[in-house]
MDAnalysis code that builds the backbone (N, CA, C; Angstrom):
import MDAnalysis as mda
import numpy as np

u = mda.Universe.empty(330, n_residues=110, atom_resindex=np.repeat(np.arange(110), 3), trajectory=True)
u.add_TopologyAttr("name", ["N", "CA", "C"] * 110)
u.add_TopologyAttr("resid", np.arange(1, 111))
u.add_TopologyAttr("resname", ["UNK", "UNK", "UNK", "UNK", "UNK", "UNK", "UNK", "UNK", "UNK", "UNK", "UNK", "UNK", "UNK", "UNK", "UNK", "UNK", "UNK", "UNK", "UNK", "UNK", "UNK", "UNK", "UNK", "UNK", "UNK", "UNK", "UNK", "UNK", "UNK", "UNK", "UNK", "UNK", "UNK", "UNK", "UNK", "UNK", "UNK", "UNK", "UNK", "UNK", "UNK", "UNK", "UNK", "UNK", "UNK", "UNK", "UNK", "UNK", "UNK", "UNK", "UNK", "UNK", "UNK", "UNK", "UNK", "UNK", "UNK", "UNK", "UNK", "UNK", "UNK", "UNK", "UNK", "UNK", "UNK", "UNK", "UNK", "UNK", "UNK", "UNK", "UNK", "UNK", "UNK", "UNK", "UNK", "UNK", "UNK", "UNK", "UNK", "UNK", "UNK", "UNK", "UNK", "UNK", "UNK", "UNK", "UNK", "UNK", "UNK", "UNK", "UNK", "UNK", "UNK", "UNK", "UNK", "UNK", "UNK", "UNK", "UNK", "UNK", "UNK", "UNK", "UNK", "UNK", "UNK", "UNK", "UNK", "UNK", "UNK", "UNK"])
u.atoms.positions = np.array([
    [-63.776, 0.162, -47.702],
    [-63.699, -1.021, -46.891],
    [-63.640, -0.611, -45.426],
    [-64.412, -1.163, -44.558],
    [-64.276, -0.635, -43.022],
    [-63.322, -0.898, -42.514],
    [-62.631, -1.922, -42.976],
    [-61.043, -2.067, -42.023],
    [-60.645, -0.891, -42.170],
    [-60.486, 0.017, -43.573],
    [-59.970, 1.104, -43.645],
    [-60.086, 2.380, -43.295],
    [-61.360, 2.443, -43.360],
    [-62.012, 4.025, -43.208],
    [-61.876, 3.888, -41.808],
    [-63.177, 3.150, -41.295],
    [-63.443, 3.296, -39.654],
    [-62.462, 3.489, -38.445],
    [-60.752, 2.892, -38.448],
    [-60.019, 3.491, -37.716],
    [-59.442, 5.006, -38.404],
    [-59.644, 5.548, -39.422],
    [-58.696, 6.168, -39.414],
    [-59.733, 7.484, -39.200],
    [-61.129, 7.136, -39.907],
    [-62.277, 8.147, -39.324],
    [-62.832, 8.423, -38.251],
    [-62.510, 7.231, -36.973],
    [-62.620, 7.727, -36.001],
    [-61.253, 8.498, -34.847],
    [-60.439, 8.304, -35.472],
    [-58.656, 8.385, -35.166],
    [-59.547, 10.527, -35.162],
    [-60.109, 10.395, -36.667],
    [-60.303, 12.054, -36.855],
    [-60.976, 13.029, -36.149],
    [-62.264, 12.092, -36.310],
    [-63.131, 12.659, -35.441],
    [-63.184, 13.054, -33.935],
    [-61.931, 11.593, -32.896],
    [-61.542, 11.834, -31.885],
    [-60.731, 13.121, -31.591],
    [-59.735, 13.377, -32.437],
    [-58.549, 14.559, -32.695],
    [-59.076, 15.629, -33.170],
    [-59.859, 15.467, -33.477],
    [-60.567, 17.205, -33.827],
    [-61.738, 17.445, -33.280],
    [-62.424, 16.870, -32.221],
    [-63.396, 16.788, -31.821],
    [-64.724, 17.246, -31.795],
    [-64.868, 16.012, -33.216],
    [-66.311, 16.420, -34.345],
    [-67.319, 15.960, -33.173],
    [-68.183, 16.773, -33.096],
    [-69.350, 16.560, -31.742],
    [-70.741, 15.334, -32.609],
    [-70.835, 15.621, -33.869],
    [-71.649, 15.327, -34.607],
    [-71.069, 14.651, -36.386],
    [-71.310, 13.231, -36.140],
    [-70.652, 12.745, -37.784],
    [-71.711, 12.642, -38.240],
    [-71.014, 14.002, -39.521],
    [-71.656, 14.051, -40.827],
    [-71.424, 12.529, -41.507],
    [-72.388, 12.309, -42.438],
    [-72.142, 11.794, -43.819],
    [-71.008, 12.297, -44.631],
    [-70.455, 13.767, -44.390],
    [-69.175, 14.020, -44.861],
    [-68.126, 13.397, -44.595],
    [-68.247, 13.028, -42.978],
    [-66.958, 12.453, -42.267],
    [-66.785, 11.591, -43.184],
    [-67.081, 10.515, -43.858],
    [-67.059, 9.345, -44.431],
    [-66.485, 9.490, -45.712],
    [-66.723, 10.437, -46.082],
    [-66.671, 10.859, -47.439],
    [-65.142, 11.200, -47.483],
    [-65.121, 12.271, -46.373],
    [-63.584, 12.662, -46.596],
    [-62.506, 11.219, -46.299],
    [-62.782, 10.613, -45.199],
    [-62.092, 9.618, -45.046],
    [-61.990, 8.928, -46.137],
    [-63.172, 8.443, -47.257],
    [-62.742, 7.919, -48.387],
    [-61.812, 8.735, -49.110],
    [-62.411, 9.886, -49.292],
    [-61.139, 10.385, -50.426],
    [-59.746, 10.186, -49.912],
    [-59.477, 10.313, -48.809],
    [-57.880, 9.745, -48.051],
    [-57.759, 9.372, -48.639],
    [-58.633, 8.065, -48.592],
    [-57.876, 6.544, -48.747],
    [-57.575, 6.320, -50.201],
    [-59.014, 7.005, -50.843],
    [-58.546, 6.835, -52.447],
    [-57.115, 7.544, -52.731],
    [-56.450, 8.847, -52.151],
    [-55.343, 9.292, -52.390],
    [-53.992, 8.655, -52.034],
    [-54.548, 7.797, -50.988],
    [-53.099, 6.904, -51.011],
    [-52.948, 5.079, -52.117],
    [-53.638, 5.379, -52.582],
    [-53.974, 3.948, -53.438],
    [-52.813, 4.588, -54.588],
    [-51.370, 3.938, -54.481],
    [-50.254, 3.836, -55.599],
    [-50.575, 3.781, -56.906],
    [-49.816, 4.083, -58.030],
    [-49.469, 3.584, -59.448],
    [-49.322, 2.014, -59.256],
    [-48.690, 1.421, -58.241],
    [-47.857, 0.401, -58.255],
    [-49.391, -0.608, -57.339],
    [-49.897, -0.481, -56.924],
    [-51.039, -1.110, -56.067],
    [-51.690, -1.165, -57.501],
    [-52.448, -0.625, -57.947],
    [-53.194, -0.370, -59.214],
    [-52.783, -1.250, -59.926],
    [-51.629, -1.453, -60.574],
    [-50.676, -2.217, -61.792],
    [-50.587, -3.686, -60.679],
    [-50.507, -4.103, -59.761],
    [-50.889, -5.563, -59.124],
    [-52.254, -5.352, -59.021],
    [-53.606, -4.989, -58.902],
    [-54.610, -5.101, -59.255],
    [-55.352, -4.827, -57.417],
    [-54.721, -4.246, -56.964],
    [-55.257, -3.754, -56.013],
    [-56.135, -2.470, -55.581],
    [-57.405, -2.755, -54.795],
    [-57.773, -1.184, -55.092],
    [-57.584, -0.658, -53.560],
    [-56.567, -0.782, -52.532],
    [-56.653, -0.459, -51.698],
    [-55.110, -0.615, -51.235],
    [-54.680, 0.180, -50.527],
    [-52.942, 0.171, -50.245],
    [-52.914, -1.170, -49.432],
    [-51.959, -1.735, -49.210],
    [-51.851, -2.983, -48.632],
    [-52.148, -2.336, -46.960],
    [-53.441, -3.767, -46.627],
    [-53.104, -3.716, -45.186],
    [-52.208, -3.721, -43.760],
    [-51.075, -4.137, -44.300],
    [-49.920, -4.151, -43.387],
    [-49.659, -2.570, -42.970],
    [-49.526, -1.881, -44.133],
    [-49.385, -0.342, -43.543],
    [-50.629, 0.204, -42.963],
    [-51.325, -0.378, -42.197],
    [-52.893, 0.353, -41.765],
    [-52.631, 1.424, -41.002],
    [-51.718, 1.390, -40.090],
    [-51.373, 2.258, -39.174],
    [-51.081, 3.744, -39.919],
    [-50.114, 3.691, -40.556],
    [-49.972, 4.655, -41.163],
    [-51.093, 5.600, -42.309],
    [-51.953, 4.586, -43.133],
    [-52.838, 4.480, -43.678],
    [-53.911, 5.363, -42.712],
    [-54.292, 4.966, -41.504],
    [-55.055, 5.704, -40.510],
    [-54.459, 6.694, -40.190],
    [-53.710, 7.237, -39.741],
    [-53.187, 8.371, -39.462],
    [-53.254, 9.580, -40.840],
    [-53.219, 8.766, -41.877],
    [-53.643, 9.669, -43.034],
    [-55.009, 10.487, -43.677],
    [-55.666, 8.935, -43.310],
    [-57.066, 9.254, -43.196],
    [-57.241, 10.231, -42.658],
    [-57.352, 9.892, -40.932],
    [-57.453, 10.823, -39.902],
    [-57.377, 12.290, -40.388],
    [-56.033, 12.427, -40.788],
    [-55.730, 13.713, -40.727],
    [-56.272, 14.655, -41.899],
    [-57.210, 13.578, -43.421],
    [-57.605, 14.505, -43.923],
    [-58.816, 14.730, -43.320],
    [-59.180, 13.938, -42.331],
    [-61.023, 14.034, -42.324],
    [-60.579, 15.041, -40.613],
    [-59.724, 15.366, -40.325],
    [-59.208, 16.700, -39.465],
    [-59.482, 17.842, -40.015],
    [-58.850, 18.000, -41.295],
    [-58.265, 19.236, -42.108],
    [-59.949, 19.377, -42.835],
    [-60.224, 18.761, -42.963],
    [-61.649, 18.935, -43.821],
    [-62.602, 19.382, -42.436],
    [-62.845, 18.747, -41.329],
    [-63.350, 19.123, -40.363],
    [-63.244, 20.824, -39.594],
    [-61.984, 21.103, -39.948],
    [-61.378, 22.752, -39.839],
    [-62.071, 23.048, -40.598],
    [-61.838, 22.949, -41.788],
    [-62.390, 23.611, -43.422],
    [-64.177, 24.123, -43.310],
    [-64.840, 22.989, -42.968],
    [-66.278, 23.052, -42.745],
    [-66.830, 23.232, -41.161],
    [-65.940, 23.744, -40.569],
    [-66.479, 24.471, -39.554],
    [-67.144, 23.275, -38.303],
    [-66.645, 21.812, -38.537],
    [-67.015, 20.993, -37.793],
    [-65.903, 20.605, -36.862],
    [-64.763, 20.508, -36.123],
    [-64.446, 20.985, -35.166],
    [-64.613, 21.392, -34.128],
    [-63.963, 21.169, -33.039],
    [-64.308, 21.459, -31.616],
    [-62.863, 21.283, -30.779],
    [-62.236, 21.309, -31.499],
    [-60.323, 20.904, -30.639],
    [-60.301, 22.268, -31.087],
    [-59.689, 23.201, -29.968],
    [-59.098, 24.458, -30.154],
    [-58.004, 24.453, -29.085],
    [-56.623, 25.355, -29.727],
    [-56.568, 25.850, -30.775],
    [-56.006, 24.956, -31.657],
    [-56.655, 25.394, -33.124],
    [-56.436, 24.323, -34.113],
    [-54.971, 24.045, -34.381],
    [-54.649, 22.990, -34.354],
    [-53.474, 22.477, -34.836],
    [-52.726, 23.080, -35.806],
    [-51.982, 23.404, -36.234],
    [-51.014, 23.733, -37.204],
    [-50.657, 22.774, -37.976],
    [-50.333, 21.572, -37.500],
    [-49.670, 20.558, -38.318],
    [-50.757, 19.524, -37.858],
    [-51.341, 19.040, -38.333],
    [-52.265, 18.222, -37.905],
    [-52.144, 16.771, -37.564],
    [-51.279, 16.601, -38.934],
    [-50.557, 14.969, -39.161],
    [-50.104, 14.520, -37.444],
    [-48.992, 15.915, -37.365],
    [-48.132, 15.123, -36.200],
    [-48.819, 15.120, -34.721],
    [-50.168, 16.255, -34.783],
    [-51.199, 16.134, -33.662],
    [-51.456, 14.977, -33.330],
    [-52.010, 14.445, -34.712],
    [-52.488, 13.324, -34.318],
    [-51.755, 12.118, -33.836],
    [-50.844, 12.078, -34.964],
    [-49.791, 11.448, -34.017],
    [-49.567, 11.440, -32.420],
    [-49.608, 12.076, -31.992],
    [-49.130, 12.506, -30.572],
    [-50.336, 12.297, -29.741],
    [-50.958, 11.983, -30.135],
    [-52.700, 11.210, -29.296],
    [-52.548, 9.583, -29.713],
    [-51.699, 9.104, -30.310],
    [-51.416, 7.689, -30.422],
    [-51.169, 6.945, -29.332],
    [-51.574, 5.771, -28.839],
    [-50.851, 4.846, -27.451],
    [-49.941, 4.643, -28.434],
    [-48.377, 5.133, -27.337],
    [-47.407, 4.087, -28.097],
    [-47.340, 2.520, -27.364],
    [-47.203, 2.247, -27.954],
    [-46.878, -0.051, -27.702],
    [-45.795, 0.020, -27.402],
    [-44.937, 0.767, -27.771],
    [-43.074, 0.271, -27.810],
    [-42.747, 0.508, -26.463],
    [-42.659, -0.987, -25.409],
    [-42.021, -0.629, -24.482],
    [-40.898, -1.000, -24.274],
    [-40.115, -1.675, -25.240],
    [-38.620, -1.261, -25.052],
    [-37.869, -0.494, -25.040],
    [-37.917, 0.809, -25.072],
    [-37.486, 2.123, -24.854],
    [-37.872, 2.858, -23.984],
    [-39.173, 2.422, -22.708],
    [-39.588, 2.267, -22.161],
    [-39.414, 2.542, -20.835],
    [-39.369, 2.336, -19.411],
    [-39.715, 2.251, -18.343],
    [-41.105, 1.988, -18.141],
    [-41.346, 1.043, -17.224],
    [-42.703, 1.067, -17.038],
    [-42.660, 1.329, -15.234],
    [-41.934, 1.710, -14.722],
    [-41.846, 2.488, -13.856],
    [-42.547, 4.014, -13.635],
    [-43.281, 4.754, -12.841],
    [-43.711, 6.227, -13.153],
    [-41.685, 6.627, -13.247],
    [-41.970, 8.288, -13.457],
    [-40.788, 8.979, -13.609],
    [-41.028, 9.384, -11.867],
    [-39.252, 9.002, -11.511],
    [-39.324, 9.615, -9.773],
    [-38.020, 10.793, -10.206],
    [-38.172, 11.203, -9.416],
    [-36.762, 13.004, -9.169],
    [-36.155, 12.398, -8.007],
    [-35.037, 12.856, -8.107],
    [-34.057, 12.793, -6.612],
    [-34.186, 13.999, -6.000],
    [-34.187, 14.612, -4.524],
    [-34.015, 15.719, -4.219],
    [-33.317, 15.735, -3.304],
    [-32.574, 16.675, -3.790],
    [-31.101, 17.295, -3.242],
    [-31.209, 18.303, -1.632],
])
C-alpha cells in the first residue's frame, strides 16, 4: 500500500543516500512492512499494521531498505552507520515544541 511503503522508502533512500532506486528499493521496503504485520493484526483480519503507528512503521521500513542498501552496495552515506535505526531517527524533524525554545541558543559572556 503506498501510504506505507513510500514514506518509509523514501525516509531510506534519503538516509543512506541511494543515488539511483532500484526496483529492489521497493522490494525491501515491502518485506519491512510484511515483517511488522502481528499474529494479532492477522487474527482481526488485517493485512497491514494499523495506520496510526505509521511513524514508527516508517522508520522501520526505512531502516531495512538502509541495511539492505549497505548489503548491495547501493549506498552513498559514509561512514556507514552502525546502528542505523537510531540514524535515522536523528534525520527526523522533530514537531514537539513543547520542550522546545523556539528562540536560537544565545551564550552569556563573561
Amino acid at each position: 500500500n503506498n501510504a506505507y511503503i513510500f514514506p518509509g522508502a523514501s525516509l531510506g533512500v534519503i538516509c543512506a543516500g541511494i543515488r539511483h532506486i532500484h526496483e529492489s528499493v521497493f522490494l525491501f521496503a515491502a518485506e519491512g512492512l510484511a515483517n511488522l504485520v502481528t499474529e494479532e493484526d492477522l487474527a482481526r483480519g488485517r493485512m497491514y499494521p494499523p495506520l496510526s503507528k505509521i511513524k514508527e512503521i516508517s522508520i522501520k521500513i526505512a531502516t531495512k531498505v538502509a541495511e539492505e542498501a549497505y548489503k548491495e552496495g547501493m549506498a552513498s552515506t559514509y561512514p556507514e552507520p552502525k546502528d542505523k535505526e537510531a540514524f535515522i531517527r536523528s534525520k527526523l524533524y522533530n514537531y514537539e515544541y513543547d520542550t522546545q525554545s523556539a528562540l536560537p541558543a544565545s551564550y552569556t559572556w563573561a
